[in-house]
C-alpha positions in Angstrom: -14.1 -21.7 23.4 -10.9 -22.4 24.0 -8.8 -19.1 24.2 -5.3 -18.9 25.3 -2.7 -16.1 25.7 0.5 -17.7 26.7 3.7 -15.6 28.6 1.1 -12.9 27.6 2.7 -8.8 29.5 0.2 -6.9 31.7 2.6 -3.9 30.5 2.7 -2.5 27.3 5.0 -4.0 25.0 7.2 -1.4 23.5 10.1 -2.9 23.1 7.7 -5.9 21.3 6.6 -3.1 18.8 9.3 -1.3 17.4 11.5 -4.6 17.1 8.2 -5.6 15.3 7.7 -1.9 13.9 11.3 -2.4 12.1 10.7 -5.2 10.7 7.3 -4.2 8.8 9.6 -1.0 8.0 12.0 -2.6 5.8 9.6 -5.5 4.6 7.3 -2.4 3.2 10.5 -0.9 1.9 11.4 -3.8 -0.2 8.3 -3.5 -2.2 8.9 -0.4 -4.2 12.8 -1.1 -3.5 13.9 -2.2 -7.0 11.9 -0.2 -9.1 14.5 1.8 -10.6 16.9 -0.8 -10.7 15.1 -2.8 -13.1 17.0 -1.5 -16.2 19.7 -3.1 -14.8 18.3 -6.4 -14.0 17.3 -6.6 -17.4 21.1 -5.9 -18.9 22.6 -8.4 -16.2 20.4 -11.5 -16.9 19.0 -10.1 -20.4 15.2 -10.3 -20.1 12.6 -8.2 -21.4 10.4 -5.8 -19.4 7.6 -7.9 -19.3 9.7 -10.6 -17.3 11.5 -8.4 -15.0 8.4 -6.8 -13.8 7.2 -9.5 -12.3 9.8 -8.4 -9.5 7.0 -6.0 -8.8 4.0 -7.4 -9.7 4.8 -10.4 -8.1 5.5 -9.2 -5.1 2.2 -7.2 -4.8 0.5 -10.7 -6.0 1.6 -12.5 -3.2 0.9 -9.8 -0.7 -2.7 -9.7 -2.1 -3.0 -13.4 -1.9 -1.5 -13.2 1.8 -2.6 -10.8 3.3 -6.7 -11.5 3.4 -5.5 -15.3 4.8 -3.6 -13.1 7.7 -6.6 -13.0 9.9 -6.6 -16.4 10.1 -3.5 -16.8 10.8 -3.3 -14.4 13.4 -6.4 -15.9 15.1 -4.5 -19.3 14.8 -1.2 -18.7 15.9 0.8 -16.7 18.5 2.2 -13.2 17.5 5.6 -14.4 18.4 5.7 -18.0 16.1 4.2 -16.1 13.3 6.2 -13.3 13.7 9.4 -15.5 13.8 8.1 -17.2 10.5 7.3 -14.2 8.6 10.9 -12.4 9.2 12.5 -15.9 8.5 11.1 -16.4 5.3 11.5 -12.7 4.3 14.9 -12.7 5.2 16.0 -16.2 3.6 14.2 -14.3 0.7 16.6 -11.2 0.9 20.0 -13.0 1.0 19.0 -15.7 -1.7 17.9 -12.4 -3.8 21.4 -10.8 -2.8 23.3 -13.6 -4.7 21.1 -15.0 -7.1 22.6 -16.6 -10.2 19.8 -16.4 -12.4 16.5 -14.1 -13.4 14.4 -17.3 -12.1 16.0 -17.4 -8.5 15.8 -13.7 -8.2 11.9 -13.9 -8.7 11.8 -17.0 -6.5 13.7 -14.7 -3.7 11.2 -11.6 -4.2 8.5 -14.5 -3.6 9.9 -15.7 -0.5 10.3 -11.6 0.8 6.6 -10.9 -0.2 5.5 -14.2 1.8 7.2 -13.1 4.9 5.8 -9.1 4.4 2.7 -10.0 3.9 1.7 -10.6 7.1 3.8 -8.1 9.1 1.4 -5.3 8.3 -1.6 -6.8 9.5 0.0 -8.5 12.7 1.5 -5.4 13.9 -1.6 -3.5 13.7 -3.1 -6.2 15.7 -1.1 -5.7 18.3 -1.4 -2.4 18.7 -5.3 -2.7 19.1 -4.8 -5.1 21.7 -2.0 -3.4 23.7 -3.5 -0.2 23.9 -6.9 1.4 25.0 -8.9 3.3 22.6 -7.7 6.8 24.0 -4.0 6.1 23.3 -4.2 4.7 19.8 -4.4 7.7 17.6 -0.6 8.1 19.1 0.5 4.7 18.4 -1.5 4.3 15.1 0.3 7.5 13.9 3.9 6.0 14.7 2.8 3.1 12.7 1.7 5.9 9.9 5.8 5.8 9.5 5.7 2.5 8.2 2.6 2.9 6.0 3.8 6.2 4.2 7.2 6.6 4.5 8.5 3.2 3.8 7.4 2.7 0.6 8.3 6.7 -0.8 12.1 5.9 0.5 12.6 2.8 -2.0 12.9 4.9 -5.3 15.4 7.5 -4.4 17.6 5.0 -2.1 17.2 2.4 -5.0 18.5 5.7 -7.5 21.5 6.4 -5.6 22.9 2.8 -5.0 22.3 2.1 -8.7 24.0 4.8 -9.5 26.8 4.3 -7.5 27.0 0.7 -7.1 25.3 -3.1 -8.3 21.6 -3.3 -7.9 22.6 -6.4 -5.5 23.6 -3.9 -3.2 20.4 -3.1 -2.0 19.8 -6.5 -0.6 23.7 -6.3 1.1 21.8 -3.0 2.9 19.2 -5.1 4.0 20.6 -8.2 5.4 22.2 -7.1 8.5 19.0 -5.8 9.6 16.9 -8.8 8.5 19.2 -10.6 10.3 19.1 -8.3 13.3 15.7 -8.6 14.0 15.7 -12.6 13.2 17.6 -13.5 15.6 16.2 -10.8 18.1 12.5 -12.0 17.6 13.5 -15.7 18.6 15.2 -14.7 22.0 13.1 -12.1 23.2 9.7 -11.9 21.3 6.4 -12.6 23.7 3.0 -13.5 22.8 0.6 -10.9 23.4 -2.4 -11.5 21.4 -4.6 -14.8 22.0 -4.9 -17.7 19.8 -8.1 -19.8 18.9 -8.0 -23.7 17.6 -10.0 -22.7 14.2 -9.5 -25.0 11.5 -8.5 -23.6 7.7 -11.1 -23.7 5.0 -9.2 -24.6 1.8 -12.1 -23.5 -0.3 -12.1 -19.6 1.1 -8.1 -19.7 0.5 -8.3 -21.2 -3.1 -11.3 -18.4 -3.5 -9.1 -15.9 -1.8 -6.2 -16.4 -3.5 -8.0 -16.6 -7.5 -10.5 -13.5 -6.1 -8.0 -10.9 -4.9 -4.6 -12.5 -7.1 -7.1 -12.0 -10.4 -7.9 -8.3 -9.2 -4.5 -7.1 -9.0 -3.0 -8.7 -11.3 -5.4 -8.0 -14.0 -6.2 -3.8 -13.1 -2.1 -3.5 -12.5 -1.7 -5.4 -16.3 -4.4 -3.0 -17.6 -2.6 0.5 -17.6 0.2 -1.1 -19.3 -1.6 -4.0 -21.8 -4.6 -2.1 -22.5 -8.1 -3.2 -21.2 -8.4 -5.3 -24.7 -5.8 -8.0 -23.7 -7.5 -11.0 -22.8 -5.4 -11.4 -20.3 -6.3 -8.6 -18.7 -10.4 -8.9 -18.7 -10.1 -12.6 -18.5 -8.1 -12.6 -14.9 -10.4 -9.5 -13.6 -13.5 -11.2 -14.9 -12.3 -14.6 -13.2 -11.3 -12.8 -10.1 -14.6 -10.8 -9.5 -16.4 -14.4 -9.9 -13.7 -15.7 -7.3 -14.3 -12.8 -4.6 -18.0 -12.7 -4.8 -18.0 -16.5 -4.1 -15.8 -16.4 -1.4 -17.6 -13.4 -0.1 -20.4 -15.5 -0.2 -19.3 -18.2 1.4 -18.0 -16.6 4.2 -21.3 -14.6 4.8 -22.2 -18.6 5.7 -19.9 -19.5 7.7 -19.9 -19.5 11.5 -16.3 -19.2 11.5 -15.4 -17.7 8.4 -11.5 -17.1 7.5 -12.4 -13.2 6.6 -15.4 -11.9 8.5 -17.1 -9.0 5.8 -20.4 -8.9 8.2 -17.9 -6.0 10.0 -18.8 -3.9 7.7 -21.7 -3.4 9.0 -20.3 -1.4 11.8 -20.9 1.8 10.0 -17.8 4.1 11.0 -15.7 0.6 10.1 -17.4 0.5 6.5 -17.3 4.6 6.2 -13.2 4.7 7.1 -12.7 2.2 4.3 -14.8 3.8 1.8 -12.7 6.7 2.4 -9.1 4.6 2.7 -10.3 3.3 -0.4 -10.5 6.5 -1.9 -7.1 8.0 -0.2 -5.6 4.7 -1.5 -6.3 5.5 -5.0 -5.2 9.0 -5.1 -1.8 8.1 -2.8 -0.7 5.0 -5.6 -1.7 7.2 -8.3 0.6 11.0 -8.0 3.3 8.0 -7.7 2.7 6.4 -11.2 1.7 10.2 -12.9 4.3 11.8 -11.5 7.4 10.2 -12.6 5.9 10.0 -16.1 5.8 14.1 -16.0 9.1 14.1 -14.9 10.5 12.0 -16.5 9.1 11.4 -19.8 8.4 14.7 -20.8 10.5 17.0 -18.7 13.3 14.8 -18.9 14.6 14.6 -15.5 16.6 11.3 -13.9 14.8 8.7 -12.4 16.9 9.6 -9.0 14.9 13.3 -9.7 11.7 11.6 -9.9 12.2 10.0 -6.8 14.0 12.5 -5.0 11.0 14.7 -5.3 8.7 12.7 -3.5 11.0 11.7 -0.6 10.2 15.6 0.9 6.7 14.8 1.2 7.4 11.0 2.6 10.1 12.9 5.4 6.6 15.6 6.5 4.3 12.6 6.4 6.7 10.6 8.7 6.8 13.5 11.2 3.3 14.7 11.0 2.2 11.0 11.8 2.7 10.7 14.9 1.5 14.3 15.8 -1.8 13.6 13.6 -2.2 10.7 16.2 -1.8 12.8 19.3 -4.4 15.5 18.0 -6.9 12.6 17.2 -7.0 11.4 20.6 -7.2 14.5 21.8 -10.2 15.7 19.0 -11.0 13.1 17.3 -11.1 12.5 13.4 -13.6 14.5 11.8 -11.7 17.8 11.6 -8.6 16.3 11.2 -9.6 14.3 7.7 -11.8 17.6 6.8 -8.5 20.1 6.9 -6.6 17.7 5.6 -8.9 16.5 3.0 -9.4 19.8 1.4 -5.8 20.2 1.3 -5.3 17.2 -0.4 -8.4 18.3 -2.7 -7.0 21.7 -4.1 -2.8 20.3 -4.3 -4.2 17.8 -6.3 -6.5 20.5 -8.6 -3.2 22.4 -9.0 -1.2 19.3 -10.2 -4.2 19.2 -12.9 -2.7 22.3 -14.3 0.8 21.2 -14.7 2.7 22.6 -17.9 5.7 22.4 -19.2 7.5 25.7 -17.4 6.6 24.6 -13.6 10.1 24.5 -11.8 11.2 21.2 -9.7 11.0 23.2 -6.6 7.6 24.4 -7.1 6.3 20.6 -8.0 8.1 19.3 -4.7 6.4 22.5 -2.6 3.1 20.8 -4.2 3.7 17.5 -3.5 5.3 18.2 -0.1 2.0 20.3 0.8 -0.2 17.6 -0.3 1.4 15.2 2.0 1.0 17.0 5.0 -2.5 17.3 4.3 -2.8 13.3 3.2 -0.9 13.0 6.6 -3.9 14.0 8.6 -6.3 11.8 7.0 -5.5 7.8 6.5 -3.9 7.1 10.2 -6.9 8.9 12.2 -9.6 7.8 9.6 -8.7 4.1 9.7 -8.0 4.1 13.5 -11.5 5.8 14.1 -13.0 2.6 12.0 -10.9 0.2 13.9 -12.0 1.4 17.2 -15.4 0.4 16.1 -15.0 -3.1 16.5 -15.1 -5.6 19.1 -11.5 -7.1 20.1 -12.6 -10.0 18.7 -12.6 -8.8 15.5 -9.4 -7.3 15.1 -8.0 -9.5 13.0 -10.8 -9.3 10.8 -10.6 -5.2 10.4 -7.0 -5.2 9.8 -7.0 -7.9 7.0 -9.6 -6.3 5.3 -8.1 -2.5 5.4 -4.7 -3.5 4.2 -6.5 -5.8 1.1 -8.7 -2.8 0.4 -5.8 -0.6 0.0 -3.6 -3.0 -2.3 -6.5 -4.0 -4.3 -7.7 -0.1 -4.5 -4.5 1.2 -5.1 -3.8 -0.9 -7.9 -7.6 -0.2 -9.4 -7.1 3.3 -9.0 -3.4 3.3 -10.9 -5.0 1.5 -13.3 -8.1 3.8 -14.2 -6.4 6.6 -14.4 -3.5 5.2 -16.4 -6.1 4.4 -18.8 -7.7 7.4 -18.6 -3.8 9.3 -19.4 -4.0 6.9 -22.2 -6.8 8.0 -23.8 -7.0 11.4 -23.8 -3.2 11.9 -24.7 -4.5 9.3 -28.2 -7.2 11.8 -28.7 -5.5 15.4 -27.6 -2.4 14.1 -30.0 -4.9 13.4 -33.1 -6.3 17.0 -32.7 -2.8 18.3 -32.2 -1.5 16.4 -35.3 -4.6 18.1 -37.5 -3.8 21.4 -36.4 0.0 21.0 -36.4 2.2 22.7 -38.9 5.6 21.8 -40.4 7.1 23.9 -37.6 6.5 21.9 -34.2 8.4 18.6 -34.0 6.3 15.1 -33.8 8.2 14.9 -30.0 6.8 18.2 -29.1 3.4 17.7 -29.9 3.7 13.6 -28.6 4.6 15.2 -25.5 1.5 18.2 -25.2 -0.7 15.3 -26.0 0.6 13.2 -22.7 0.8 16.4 -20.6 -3.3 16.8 -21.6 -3.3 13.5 -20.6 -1.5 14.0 -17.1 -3.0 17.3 -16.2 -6.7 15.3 -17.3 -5.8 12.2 -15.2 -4.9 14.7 -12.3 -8.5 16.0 -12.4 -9.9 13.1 -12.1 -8.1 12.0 -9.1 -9.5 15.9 -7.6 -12.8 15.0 -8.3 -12.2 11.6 -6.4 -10.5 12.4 -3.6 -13.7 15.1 -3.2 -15.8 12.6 -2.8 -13.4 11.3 0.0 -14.4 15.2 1.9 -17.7 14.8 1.2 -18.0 11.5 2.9 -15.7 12.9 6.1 -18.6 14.9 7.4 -20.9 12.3 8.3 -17.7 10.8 10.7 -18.5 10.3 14.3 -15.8 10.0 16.8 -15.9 5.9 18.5 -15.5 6.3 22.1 -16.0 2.6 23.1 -15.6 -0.4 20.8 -19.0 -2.6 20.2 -19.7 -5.2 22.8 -19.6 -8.2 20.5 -19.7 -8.8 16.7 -23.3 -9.1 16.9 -23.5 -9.8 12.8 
C-alpha cells in the first residue's frame, strides 16, 4: 500500500493546530450565528419563516451530508490541500453572505460556509490523534473542547447584540478579516502531517450517505416544528433510514469502505458513543427548551435568552482543558461519573421550573450543569478514540461528529414533541377547570410550562442512562494493533 506523508514535522505541530484550531472556531461559530437575526432577514428580503430557516437547517444539512464523506477525504488528501480548500470555500461563502443582494444568494452563501465547516471538525481532530501519544491527548482533546462547546453557545448572544446595535450583515463584516487571516496563512505556512492513501470514491456510499444521513436530519429537525403527521416529515425519515441501512450495508462489504462502522466493535469506541449520543441529545436540547421558557413565557429578550447560556459556555471553555489534564492523569471513568451526576440532578431541577425562578438562579443552574457536562464529552470521546488503531482515525472521528449532529437533532426533536403534547393535554385540563377569572394567555402559558418542566424530565431520565452506562468504562492505555474487523 502506497502511503505517503509529504514535508511531514517529527515535532509537534502547534503552531499547525491553533491556526487550524481558529479556523474550526469560527466555522462552528457561524452555525448558530444567525439565529436571532432571522427576524430581520425576513423584514429585509420579505420571506416567511419557513424560507429563512433554511439558513439553519441548511447549514446543518450540508454538514450532515459532509461530514460522514470527511474520512474519505482525509484518507485521500493531505491535511494542508484540504485544509486550504475547506477555509477557501467557507470564506468565499462568508463575504458573498456579507453582501448578498437577494434571500437566494444568502442561502447559496450559508451553503458554501457549511461546505468548508464541514470538514474542519473532523480533520482537526485527526490531527491531533496523530500528533500526539495517547498520554498527552486528554490535554489537547480538552483545548479542542473550546471549539466543540463554546463556539456554538457564543453565536446567539453575539448575534443579539450586533442586531441590536447594527445590520445583521454585520456579523459576516466580523468574520471576514479572520477568514481571510487564516486563508492566506494556511497557504504559506500549512504542512502535511497526516498520511494520504490512493483510495478511489464510491459514488454509491456518497449518494447513500448523503439521502441516509440528509433525510435524518432534515426530517427529525422538521418534526418539532411540522408535527410528525407531515408527510414531509415521515417520508424523508422513512427514506433516510432505508438510505443509511443500505449504505451501512454496503460498507460492511467493502474492503475499503468510505465509512468503516466494523470500529464499532471496539467496545470502549462503541460505549463512548452510546454515551456522546446521549450527552448530545441533552446538550442540543436545554438550548431549544430554554429559550422557549424564557422567552415565550417569561418574556425576556432574545439577547436574555442567550446571554444566559454564554456563563455556562465561558466555565465549559475553561474547565476543558483542565478536564483533559485530569484525564490523562486518571483517566475517564470518574471524571464522566462526577460529572454525569451533576448533569443528572441540574437537569431534574430545571424539570421543576415555574414561573417565580429568578434569571440569576436559572443561569447558576445552567452554569452548574455545564461544569459538570464539561467533565464528560471531551474525556469520554477521547477514551473511545484512543481505542483505535491510527489507521482508523479517520473513521472514529467521522463517525463521532455524524453521531452527534444526527443525535442532536433526534433528540431536539423528541422532546419538542414531547413539550407539544403534554402542553395540548395539560391546556385541555386547564381549560375544563378554568374559571372566568384566569386569562386564556395565562393558562396557554401553565400548559407550555407543564410541558417544559415534562420535557426536562425526560431529558433527566436520559442523560441517567448516560451514568449508568459510565461505569462499565475502562481506561485505553494502548491503541489496538490493527483494525482487525
Amino acid at each position: 500500500m502506497n502511503i505517503k506523508k509529504e514535508n511531514a514535522s517529527h515535532d509537534t505541530p502547534y503552531g499547525i493546530i491553533i491556526i487550524m484550531f481558529i479556523g474550526a472556531f469560527i466555522a462552528i461559530l457561524n452555525e448558530t450565528l444567525l439565529n436571532v437575526a432571522l427576524p430581520s432577514i425576513m423584514n429585509e428580503f420579505d420571506v416567511k419563516p419557513t424560507a429563512v430557516q433554511w439558513l439553519t437547517t441548511g447549514y446543518m444539512l450540508v454538514n450532515g451530508i459532509l461530514i460522514p464523506a470527511s474520512a474519505f477525504l482525509i484518507q485521500r488528501f493531505t491535511n494542508r490541500t484540504l485544509f486550504i480548500t475547506a477555509m477557501g470555500l467557507f470564506t468565499a461563502g462568508t463575504i458573498l453572505a456579507s453582501f448578498s443582494p437577494t434571500f437566494n444568494i444568502l442561502l447559496l452563501a450559508r451553503m458554501l460556509q457549511a461546505a468548508g465547516s464541514a470538514v474542519m471538525m473532523p480533520l482537526l481532530m485527526n490531527i491531533m490523534l496523530v500528533s500526539f501519544p495517547i498520554e498527552k491527548r486528554g490535554t489537547v482533546m480538552g483545548v479542542f473542547g473550546l471549539v466543540f462547546f463554546v463556539a456554538p453557545a457564543v453565536g446567539p448572544p453575539l448575534s443579539g447584540w450586533v442586531v441590536e446595535h447594527y445590520s445583521w450583515r454585520a456579523l459576516f463584516y466580523i468574520v471576514i478579516p479572520f477568514a481571510l487571516f487564516i486563508f492566506v496563512y494556511a497557504i504559506f505556512k500549512l504542512k502535511n502531517l497526516t498520511p494520504n492513501r490512493p483510495i478511489k470514491l464510491d459514488v454509491l456510499s456518497i449518494v447513500l450517505s448523503s439521502v441516509g444521513f440528509g433525510g435524518l436530519l432534515y426530517g427529525f429537525s422538521m418534526a418539532g416544528d411540522k408535527g410528525w403527521n407531515d408527510v414531509f416529515v415521515y417520508s424523508t425519515i422513512i427514506v433516510g433510514t432505508i438510505s443509511l441501512l443500505a449504505m451501512i450495508i454496503r460498507q460492511l462489504r467493502m474492503d475499503e469502505p468510505m465509512l468503516e462502522f466494523r470500529i464499532f466493535k471496539y467496545p470502549m469506541f462503541a460505549l463512548a458513543a452510546a454515551v456522546s449520543v446521549i450527552l448530545a441529545i441533552a446538550l442540543f436540547s436545554i438550548m431549544i427548551l430554554m429559550p422557549i421558557y424564557i422567552q415565550t413565557i417569561r418574556g425576556f429578550s432574545p439577547l436574555d435568552a442567550g446571554l444566559l447560556m454564554l456563563p455556562g459556555a465561558i466555565i465549559m471553555g475553561i474547565m476543558s482543558p483542565i478536564t483533559g489534564r485530569l484525564f490523562d492523569k486518571y483517566g475517564p471513568k470518574t471524571l464522566a461519573i462526577v460529572g454525569l451526576s451533576i448533569t443528572v440532578i441540574t437537569t431534574y431541577f430545571f424539570s421543576r421550573l415555574d414561573m417565580e425562578v429568578s434569571y440569576r438562579t436559572l443561569v447558576w443552574l445552567f452554569s452548574i450543569r455545564s461544569f459538570g457536562m464539561s467533565m464528560v464529552m471531551m474525556p469520554i470521546m477521547t477514551n473511545g478514540l484512543n481505542q483505535l488503531p491510527e489507521k482508523a482515525y479517520p473513521h472514529g472521528t467521522a463517525l463521532n461528529n455524524t453521531l452527534q449532529q444526527v443525535s442532536g437533532a433526534i433528540g431536539s426533536a423528541l422532546l419538542i414533541t414531547v413539550m407539544n403534547s403534554q402542553t395540548e393535554s395539560k391546556a385541555k385540563q386547564l381549560m375544563g377547570e378554568a374559571t372566568s377569572q384566569v386569562s386564556e394567555n395565562e393558562l396557554l402559558n401553565q400548559a407550555m410550562l407543564h410541558g417544559i418542566n415534562f420535557s426536562f424530565f425526560v431529558s433527566t431520565i436520559i442523560v441517567a442512562v448516560a451514568l449508568i452506562l459510565t461505569f462499565f468504562i475502562k481506561r485505553v492505555t494502548e491503541p489496538a494493533k490493527d483494525i482487525n474487523i
